[in-house]
C-alpha positions as CSV (number, residue, x, y, z in Angstrom):
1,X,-32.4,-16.5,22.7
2,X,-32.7,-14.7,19.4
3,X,-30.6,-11.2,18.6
4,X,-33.8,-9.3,19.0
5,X,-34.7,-10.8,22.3
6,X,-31.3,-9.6,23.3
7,X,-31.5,-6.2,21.8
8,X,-34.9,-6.1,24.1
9,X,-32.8,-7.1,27.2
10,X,-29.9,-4.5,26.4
11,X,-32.7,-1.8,25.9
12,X,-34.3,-2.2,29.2
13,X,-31.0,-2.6,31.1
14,X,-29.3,0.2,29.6
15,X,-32.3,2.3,30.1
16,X,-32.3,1.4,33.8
17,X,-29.4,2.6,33.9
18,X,-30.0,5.9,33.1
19,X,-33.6,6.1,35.1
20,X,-31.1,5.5,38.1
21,X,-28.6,8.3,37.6
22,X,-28.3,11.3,38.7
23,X,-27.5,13.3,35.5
24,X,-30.8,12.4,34.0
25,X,-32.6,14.2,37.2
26,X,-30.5,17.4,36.9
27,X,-30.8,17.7,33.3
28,X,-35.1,17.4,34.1
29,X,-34.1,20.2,36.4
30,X,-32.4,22.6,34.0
31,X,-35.4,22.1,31.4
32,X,-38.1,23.2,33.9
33,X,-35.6,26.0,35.4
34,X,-35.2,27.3,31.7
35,X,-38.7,27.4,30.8
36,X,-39.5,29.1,34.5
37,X,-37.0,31.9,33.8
38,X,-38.6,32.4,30.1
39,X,-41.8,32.5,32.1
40,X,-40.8,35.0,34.8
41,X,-38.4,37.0,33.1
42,X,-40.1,37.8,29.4
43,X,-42.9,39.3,30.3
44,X,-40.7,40.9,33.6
45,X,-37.9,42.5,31.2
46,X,-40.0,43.1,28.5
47,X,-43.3,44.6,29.9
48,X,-46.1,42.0,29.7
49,X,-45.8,38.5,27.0
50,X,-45.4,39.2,23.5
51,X,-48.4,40.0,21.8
52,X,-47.1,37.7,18.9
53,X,-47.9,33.8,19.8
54,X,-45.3,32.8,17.5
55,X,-42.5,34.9,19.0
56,X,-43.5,33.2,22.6
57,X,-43.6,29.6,21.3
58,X,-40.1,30.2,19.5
59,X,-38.6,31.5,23.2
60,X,-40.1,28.9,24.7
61,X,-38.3,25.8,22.6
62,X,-35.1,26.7,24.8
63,X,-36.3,24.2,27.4
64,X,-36.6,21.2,25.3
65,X,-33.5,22.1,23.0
66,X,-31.8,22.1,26.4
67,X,-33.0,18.5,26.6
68,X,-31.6,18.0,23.5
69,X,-28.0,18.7,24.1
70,X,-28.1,16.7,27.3
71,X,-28.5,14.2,25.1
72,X,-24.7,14.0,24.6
73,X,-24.3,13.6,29.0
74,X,-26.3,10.3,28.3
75,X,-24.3,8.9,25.7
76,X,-20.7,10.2,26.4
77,X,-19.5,7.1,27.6
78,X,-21.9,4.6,26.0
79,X,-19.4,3.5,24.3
80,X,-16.0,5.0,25.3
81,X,-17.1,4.1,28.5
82,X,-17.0,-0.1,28.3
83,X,-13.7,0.2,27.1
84,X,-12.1,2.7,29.7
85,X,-13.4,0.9,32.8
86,X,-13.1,-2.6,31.2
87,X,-16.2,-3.6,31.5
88,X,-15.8,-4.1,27.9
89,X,-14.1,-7.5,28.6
90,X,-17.3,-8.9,30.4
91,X,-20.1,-7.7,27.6
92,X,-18.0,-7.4,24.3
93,X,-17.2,-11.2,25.0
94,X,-20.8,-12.6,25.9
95,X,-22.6,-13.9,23.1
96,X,-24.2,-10.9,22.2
97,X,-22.9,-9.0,19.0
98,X,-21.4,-5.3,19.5
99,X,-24.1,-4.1,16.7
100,X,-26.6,-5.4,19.3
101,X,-25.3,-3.9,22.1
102,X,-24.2,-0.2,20.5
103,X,-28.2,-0.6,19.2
104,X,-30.0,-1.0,22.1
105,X,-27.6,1.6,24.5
106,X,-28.6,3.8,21.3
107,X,-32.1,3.5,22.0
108,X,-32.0,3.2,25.7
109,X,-30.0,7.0,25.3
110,X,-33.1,8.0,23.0
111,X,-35.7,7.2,24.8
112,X,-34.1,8.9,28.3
113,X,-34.3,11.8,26.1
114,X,-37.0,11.9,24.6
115,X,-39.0,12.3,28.2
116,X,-37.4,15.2,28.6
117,X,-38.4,16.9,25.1
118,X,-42.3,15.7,25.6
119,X,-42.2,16.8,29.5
120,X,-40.5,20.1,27.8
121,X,-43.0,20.6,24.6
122,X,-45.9,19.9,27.7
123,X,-44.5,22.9,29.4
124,X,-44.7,24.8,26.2
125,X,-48.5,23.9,25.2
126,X,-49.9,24.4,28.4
127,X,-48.2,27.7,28.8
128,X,-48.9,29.0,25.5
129,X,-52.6,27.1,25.9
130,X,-52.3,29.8,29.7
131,X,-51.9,32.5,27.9
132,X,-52.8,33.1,24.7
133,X,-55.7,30.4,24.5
134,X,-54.2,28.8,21.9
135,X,-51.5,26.5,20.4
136,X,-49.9,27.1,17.0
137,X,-49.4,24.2,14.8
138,X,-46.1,25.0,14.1
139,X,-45.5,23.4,17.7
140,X,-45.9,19.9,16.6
141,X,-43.4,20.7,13.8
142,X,-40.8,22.1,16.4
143,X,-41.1,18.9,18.2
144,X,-40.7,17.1,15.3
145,X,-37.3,18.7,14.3
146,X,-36.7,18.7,17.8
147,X,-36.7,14.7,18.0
148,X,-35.0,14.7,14.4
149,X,-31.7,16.9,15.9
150,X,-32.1,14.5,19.6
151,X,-31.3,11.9,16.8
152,X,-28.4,13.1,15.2
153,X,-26.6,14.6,18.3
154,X,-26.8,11.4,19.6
155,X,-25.2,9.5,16.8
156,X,-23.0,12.2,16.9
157,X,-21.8,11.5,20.2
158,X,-22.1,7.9,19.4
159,X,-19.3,8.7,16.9
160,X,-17.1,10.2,19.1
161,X,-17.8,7.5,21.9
162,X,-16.3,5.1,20.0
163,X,-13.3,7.4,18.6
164,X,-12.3,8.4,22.2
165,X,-10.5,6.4,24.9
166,X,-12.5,7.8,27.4
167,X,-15.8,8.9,28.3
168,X,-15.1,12.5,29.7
169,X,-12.8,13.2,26.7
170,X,-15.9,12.0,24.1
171,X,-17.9,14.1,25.8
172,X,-16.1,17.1,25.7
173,X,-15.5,17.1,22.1
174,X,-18.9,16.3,21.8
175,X,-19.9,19.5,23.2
176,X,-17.1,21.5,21.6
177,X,-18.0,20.4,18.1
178,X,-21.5,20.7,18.8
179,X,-21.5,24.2,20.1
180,X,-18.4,25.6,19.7
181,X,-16.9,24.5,16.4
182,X,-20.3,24.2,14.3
183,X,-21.4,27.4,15.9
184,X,-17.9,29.5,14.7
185,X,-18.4,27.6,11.2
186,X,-21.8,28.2,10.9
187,X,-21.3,32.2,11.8
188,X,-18.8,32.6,9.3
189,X,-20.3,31.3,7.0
190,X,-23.8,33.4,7.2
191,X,-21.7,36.7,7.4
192,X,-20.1,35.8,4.3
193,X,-23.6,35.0,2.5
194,X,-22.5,31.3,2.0
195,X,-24.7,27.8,2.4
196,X,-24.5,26.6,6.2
197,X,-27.7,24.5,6.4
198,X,-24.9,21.4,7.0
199,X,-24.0,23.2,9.9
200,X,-25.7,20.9,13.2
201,X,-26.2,24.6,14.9
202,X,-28.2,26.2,11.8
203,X,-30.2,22.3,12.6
204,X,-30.6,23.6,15.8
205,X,-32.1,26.9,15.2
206,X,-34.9,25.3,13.5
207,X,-36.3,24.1,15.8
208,X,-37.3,27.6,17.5
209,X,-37.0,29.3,13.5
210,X,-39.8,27.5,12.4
211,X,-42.4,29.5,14.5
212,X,-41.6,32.5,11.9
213,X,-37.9,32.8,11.1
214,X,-35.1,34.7,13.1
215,X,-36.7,38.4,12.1
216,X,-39.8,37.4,14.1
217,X,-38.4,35.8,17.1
218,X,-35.7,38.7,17.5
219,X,-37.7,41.0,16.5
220,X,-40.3,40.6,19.1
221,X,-37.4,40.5,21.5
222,X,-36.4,44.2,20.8
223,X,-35.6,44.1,17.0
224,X,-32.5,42.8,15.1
225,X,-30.5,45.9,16.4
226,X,-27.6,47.0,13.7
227,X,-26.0,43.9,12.0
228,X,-24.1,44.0,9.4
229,X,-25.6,41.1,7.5
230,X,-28.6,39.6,6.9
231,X,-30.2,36.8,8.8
232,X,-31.0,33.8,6.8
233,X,-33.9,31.3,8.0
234,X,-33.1,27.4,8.2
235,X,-34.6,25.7,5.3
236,X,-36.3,23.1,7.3
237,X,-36.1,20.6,4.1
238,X,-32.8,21.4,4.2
239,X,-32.3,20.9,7.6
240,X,-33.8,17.6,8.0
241,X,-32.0,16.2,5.4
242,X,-28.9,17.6,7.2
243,X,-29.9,15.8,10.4
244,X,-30.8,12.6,9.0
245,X,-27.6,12.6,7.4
246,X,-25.6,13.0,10.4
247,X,-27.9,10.9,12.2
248,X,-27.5,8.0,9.7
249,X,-23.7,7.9,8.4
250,X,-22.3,9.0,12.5
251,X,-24.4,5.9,13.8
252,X,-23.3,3.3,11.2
253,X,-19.5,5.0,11.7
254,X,-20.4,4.0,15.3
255,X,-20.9,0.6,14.6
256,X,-18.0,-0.1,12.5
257,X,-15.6,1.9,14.6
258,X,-17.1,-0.3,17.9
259,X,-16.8,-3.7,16.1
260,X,-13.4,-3.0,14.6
261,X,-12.0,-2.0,18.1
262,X,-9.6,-3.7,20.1
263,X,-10.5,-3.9,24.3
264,X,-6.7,-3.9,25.1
């Protein structure tokens, strides 16, 4: 059996696997709640849709971005996980390289995903198709950043998978550095007027930015309000050059890190 007959059979095991959890059902769950709430609630709380398509479409990218960061939930313990439970002894030691196996759990983890960002971009054309009559282009560009930053969060967590001793722990961090770290960073660093397109959140926000930057999608939400600094759009160039980076150099850190590491 050749390496890429392998890589086939660890892809369609691994992404068995996921079809058969649980996690991947509730995170299907969370995207459709999400875009039902924007779909009650906006034009509930805010008197009627907006009359801007753009500022619609741009709400409505919070269901598949949700889909994004579950992302991390699949691969948590892709890696972290062989070697905590041990199952690490059975496959690290069959005749299948770790590059092949970290590979195909990769794209087993991807392709979970990415069902939930087309389900959750279907949910946005048909809507905005529902009520406007229309679907901006800039949609197929939001799904294609979207399935850019699905990329990199992934190798991301990939990253941290193979750091960690656990699965729990690597996905934790995940999370933290994700949305809690890059977020604080990213902040700080647009109130002070400096470069944050680096910053995975700032990657993030272009996918809902790209429908007309943040003065159009907050201001058709009630205005900016008073802040004290201005609001600077993503560069998408910028932005997926960001993403690819962390998609590329956290994913090859992934593999060396998981073919360096000792199973006891």
């Amino acid at each position: 059996m050749t390496e890429f007959e392998k890589l086939r059979v660890v892809i369609g095991y691994e992404f068995l696997k996921h079809i058969r959890r649980k996690r991947l059902y509730i995170i299907l769950a969370l995207t459709l709640l999400a875009e039902l709430a924007v779909l009650i609630l906006v034009p509930v709380l805010g008197d009627g849709f907006p009359d801007n398509i753009m500022v619609m479409a741009a709400i409505l990218s919070i269901g598949p971005s949700l889909a994004t960061i579950g992302a991390i939930f699949f691969a948590g313990d892709a890696i972290a996980g062989e070697f905590e439970s041990k199952t690490g002894f059975i496959l690290f030691t069959n005749p299948v390289r770790r590059t092949t196996l970290v590979i195909g759990k990769y794209i087993a983890c991807y392709g979970s995903v990415l069902m939930l960002i087309v389900l959750g971009y279907l949910i946005v054309a048909i809507s905005l198709l529902a009520i406007y009559g229309s679907i901006p282009i800039e949609t197929g560009g939001s799904f294609g950043l979207c399935l850019l930053y699905t990329g990199a969060v992934l190798s991301v967590t990939f990253f941290f998978s193979a750091v960690m001793k656990g699965s729990m722990s690597a996905t934790v961090i995940t999370l933290v550095f994700i949305m809690v770290i890059s977020g604080i960073i990213d902040s700080v660093l647009m109130m002070t007027g400096q470069p944050h397109w680096f910053m995975l959140s700032t990657n993030g926000d272009s996918i809902a930015t790209i429908y007309g930057g943040y003065e159009t999608f907050m201001g058709g939400m009630g205005g900016m309000g008073d802040i004290p600094f201005d609001f600077e759009d993503p560069s998408i160039s910028l932005s997926v050059l960001s993403m690819s980076l962390y998609l590329a150099a956290c994913f090859v850190a992934s593999l060396f890190i998981s073919n360096r590491r000792q199973l006891a």
